[in-house]
DSSP file (Angstrom, degrees, kcal/mol; ACC not computed):
  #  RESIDUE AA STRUCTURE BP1 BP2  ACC     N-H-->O    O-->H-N    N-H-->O    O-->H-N    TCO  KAPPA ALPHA  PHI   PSI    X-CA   Y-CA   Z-CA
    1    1 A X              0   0    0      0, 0.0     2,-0.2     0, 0.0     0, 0.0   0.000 360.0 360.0 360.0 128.6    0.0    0.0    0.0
    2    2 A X        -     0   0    0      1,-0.1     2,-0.2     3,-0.0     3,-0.1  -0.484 360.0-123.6 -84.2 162.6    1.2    3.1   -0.8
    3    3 A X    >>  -     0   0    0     -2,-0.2     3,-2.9     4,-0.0     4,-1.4  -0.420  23.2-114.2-114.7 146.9    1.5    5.7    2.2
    4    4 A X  T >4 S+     0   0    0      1,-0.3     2,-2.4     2,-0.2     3,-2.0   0.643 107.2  73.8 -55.6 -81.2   -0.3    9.0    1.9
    5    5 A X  T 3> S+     0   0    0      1,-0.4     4,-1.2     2,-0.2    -1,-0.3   0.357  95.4  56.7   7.3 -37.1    3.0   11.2    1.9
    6    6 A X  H <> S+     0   0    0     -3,-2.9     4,-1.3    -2,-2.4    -1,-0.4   0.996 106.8  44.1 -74.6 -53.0    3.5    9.9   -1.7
    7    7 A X  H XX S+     0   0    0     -3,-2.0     4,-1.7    -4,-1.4     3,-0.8   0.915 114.2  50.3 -63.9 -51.9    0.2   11.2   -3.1
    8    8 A X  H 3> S+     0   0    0      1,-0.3     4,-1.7     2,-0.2    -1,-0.3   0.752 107.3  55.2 -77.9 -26.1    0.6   14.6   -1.3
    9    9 A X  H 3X S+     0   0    0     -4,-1.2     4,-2.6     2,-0.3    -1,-0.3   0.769 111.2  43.5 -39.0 -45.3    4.2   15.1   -2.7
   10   10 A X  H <X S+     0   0    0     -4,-1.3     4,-0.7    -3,-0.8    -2,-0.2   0.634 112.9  53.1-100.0 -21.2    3.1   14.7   -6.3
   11   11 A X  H  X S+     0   0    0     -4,-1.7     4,-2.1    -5,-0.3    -2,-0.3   0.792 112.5  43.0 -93.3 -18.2    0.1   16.8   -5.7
   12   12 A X  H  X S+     0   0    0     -4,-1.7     4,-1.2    -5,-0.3     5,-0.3   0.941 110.1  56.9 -72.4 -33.2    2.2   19.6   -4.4
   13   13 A X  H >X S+     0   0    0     -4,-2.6     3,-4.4     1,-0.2     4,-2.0   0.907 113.5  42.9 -32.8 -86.4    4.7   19.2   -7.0
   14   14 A X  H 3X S+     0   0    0     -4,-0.7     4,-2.3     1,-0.3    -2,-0.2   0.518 111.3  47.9 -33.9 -26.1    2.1   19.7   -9.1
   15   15 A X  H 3X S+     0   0    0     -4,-2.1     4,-0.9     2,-0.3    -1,-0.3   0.561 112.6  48.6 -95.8 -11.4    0.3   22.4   -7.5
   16   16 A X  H <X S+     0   0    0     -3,-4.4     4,-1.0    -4,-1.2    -1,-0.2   0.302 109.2  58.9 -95.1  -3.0    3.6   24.6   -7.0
   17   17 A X  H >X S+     0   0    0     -4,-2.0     4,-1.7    -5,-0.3     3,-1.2   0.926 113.0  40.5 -80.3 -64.8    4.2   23.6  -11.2
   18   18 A X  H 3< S+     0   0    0     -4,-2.3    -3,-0.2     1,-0.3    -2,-0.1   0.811 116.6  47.9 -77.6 -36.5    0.6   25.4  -11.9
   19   19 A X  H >X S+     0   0    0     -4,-0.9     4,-1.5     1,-0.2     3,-1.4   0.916 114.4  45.4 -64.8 -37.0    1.3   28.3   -9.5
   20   20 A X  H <X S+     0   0    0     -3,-1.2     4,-2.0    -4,-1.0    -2,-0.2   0.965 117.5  43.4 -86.5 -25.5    4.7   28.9  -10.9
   21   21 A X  H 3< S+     0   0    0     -4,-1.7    -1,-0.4     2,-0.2    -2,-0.2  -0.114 105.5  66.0 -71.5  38.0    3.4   28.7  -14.6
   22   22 A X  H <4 S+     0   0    0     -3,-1.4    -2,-0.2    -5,-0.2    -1,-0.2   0.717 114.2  28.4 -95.3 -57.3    0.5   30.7  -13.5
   23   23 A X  H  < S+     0   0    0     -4,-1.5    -2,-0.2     1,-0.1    -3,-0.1   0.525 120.3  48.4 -86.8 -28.8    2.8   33.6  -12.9
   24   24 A X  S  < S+     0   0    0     -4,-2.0    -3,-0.2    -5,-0.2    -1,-0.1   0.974  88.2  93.7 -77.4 -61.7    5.9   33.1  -15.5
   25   25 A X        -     0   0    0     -5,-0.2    -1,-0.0     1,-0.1    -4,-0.0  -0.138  50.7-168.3 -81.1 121.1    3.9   32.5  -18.7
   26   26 A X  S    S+     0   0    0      4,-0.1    68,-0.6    -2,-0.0     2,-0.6   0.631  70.8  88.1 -74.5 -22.0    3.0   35.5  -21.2
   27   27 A X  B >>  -A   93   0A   0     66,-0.2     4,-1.8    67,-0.1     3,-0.6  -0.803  69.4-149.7-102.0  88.7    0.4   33.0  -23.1
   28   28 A X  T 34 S+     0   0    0     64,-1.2    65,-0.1    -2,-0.6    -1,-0.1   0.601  98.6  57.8 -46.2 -26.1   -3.2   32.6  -22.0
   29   29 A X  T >> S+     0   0    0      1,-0.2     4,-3.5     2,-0.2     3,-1.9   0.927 111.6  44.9 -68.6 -55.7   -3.2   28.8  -23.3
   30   30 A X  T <4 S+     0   0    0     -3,-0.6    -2,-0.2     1,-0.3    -1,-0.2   0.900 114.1  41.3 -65.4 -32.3   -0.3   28.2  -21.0
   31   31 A X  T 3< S+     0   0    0     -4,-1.8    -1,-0.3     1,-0.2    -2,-0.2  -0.002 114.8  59.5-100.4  39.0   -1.6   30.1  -17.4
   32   32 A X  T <> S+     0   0    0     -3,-1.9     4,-1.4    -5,-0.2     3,-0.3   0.263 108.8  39.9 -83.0 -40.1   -4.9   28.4  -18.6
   33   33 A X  T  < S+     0   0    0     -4,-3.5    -2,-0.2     2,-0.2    -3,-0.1   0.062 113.3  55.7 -95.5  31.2   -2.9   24.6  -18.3
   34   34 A X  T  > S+     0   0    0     -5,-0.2     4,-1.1     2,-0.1    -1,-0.2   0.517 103.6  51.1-115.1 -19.4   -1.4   26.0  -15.4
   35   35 A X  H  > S+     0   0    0     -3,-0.3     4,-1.7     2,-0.2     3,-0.2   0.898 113.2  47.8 -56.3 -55.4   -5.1   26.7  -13.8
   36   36 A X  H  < S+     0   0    0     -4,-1.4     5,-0.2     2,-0.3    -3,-0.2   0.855 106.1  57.5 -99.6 -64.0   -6.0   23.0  -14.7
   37   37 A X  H  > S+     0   0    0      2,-0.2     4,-1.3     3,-0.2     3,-0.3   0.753 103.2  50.0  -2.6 -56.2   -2.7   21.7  -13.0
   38   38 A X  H >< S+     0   0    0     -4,-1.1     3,-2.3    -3,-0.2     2,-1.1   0.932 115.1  51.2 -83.4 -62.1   -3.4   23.3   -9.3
   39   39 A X  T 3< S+     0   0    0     -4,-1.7    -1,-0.2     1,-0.3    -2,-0.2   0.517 106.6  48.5 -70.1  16.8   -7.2   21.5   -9.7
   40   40 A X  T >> S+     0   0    0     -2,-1.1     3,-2.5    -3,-0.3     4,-2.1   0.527 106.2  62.8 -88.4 -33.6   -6.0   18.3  -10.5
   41   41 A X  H XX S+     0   0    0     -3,-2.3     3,-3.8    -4,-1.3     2,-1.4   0.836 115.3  26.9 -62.7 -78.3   -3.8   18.9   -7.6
   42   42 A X  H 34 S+     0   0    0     -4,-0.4    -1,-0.3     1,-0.3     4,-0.1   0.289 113.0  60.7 -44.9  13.2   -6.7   19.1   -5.1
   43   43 A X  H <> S+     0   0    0     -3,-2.5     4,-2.0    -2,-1.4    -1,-0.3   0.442 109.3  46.2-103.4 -11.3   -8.9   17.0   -7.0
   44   44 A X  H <X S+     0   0    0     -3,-3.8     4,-2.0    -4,-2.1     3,-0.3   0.959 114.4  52.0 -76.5 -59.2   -5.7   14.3   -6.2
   45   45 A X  H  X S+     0   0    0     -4,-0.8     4,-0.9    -5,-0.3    -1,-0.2   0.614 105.2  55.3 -34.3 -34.2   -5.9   15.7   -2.4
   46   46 A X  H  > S+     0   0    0     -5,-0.2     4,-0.8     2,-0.1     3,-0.4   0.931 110.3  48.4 -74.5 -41.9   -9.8   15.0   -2.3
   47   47 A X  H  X S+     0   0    0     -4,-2.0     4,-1.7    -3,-0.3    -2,-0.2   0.838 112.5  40.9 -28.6 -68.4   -9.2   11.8   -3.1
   48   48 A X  H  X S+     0   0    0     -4,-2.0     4,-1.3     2,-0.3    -1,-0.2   0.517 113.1  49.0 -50.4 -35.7   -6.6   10.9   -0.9
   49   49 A X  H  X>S+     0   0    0     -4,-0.9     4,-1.7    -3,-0.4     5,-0.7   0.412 110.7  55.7 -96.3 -13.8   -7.6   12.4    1.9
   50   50 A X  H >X5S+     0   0    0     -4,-0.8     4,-1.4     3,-0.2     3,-1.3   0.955 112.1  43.1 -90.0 -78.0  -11.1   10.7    1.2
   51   51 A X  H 3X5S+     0   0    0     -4,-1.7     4,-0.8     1,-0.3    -2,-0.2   0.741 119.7  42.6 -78.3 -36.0   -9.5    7.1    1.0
   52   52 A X  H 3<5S+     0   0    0     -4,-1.3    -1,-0.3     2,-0.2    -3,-0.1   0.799 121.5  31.3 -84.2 -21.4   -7.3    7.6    3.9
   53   53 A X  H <<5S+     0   0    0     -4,-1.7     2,-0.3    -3,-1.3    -3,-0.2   0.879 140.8  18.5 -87.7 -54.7   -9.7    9.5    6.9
   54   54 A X  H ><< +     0   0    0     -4,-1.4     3,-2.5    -5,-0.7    -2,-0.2  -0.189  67.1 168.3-112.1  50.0  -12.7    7.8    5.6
   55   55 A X  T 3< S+     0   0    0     -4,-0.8    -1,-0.2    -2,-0.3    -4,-0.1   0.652  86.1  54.1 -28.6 -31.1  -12.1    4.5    3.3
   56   56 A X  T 3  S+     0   0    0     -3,-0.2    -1,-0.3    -6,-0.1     2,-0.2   0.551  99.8  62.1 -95.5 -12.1  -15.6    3.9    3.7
   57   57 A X    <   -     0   0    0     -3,-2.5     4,-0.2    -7,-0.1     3,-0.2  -0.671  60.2-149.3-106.9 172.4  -17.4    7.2    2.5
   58   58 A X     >  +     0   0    0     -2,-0.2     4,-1.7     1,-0.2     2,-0.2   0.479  58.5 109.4-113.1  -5.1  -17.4    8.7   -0.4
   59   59 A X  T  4 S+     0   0    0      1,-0.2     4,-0.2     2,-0.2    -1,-0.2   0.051  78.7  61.2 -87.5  10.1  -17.7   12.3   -0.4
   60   60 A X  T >> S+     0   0    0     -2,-0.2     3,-1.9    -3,-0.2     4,-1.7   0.784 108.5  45.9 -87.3 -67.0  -13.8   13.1   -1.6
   61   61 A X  H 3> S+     0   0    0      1,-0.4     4,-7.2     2,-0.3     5,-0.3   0.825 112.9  51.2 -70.6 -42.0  -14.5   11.2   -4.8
   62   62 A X  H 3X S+     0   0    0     -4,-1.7     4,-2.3     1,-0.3    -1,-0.4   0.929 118.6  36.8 -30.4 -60.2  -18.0   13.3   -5.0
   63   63 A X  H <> S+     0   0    0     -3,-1.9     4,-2.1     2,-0.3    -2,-0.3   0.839 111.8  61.0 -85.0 -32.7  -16.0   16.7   -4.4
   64   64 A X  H  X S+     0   0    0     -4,-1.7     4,-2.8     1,-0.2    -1,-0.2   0.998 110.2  42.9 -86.0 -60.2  -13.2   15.2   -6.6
   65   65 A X  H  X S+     0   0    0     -4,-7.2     4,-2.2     1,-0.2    -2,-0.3   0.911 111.7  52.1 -60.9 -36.6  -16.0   15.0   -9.5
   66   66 A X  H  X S+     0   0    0     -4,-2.3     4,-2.2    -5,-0.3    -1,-0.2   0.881  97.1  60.5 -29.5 -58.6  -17.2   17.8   -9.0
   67   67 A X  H >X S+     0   0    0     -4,-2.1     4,-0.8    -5,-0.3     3,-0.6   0.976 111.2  52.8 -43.3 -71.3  -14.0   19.9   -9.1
   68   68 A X  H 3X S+     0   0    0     -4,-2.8     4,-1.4     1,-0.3     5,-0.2   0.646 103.7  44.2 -85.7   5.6  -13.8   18.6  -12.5
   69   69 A X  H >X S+     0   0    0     -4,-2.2     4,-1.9     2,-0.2     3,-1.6   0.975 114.5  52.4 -55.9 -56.3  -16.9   19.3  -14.1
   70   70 A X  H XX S+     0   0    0     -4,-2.2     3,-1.3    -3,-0.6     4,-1.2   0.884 117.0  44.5 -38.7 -86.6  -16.5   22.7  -12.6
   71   71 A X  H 3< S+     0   0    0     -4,-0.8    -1,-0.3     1,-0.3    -2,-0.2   0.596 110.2  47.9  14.4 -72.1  -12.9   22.4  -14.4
   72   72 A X  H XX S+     0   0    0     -3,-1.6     4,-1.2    -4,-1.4     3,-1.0   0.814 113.5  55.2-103.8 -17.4  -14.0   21.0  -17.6
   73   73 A X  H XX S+     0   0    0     -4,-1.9     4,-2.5    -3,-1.3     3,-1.4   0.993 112.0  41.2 -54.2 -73.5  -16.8   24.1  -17.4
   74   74 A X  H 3< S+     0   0    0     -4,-1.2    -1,-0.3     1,-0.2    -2,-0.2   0.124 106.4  64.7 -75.4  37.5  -14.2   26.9  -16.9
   75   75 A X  H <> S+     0   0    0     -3,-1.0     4,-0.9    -5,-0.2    -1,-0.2   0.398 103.2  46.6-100.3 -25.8  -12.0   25.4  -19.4
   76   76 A X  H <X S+     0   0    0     -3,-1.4     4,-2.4    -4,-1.2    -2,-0.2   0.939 114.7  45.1 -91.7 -23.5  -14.5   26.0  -22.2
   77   77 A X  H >X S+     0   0    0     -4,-2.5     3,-0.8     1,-0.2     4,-0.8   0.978 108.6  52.9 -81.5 -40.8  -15.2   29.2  -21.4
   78   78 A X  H 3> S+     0   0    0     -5,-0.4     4,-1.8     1,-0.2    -1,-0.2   0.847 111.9  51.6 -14.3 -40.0  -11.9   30.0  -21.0
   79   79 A X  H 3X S+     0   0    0     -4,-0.9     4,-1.2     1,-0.2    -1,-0.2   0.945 104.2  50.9 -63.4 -59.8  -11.4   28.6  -24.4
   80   80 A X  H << S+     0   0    0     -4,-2.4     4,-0.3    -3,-0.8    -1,-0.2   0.037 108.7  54.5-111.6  13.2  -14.1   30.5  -26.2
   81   81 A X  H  X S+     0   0    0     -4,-0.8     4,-2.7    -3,-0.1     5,-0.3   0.710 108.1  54.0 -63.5 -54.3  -12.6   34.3  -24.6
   82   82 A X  H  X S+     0   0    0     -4,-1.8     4,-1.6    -5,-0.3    -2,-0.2   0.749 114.4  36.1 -49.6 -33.1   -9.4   33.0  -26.1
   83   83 A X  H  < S+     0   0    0     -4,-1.2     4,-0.3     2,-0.2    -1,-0.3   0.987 116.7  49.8 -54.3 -54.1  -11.3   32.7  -29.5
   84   84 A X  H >> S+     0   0    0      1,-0.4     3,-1.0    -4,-0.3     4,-0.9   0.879 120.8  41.1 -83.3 -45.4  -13.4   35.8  -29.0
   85   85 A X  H 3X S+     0   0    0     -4,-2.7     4,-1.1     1,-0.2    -1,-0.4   0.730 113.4  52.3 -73.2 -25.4   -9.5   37.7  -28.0
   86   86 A X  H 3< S+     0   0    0     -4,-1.6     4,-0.3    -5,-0.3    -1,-0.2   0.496 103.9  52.6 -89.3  11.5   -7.8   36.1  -30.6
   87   87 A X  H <4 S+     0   0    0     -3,-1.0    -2,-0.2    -4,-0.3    -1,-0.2   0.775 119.9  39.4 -92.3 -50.6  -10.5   37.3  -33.3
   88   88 A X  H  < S+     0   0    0     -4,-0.9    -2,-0.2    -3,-0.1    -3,-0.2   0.687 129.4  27.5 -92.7 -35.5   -9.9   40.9  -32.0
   89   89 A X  S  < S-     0   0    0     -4,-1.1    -3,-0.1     2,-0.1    -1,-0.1   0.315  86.7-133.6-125.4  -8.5   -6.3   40.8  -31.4
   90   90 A X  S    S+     0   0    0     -4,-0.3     2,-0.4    -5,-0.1    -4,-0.1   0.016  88.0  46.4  53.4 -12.7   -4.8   38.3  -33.8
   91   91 A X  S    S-     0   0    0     -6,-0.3    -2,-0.1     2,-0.0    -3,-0.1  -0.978  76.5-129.8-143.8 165.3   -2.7   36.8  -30.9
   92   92 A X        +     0   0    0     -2,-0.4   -64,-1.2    -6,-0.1    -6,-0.1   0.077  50.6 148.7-117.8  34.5   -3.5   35.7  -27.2
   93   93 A X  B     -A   27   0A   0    -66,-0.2   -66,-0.2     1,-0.1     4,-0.1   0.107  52.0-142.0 -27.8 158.1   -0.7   37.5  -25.4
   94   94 A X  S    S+     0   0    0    -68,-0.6     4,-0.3     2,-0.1   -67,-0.1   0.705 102.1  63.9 -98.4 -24.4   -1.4   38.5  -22.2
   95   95 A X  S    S+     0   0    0      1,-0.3     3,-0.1   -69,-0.2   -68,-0.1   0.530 104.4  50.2 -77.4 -24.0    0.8   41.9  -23.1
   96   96 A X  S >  S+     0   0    0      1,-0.2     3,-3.2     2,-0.1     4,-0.5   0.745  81.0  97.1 -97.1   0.5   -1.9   42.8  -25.9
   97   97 A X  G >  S+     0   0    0      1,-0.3     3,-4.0     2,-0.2    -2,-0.2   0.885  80.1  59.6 -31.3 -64.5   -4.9   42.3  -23.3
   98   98 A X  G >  S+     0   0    0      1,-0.3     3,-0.8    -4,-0.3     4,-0.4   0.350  87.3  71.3 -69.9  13.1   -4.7   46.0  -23.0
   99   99 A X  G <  S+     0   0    0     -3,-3.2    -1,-0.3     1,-0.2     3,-0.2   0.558  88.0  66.0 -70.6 -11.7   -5.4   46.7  -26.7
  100  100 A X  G <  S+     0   0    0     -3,-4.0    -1,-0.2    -4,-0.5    -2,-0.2   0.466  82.6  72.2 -99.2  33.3   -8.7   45.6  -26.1
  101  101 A X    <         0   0    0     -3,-0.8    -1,-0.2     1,-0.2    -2,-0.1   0.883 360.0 360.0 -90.8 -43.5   -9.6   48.8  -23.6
  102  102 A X              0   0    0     -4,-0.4    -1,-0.2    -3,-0.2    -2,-0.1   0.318 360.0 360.0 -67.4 360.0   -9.7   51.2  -26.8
């Protein structure tokens, strides 16, 4: 059996990978699959924490689906700004954003 310490190690990797591409990356595609990176880290964390305090209930895996509907929800619109800004703007910089105040 593997010991919780493992699982929360590979979601904290992960979840300090999506925070630091949240903040480095000029590219909306990219700080959008850096969004989606810290909630797979807490959807690994509902999990885990589900199987290990309570083996016998279910209500991590619940919140775990949840997250990612929620997830697969902001991903499209997220998607369909990118369209609607790359339509406007011809590229989805984060540096032209402020062309679209004019």
């Amino acid at each position: 059996m593997i010991h919780m310490e493992y699982y929360l190690i590979v979601s904290t990797i992960m979840m300090f990978a999506g925070i630091y591409g949240f903040f480095t990356r000029r590219n909306t595609l990219a700080i959008l699959i850096s969004v989606e990176l810290m909630l797979n880290a807490t959807d690994i964390n509902f999990a885990v924490f589900n199987r290990f305090l309570f083996p016998e209930e279910m209500e991590g895996h619940f919140f775990a689906l949840f997250s990612i509907g929620i997830s697969a929800a902001e991903t499209a619109i997220a998607i369909a700004i990118m369209i609607n800004i790359y339509r406007n703007l011809r590229s989805i910089q984060v540096r032209n954003l402020d062309e679209l105040k004019h």
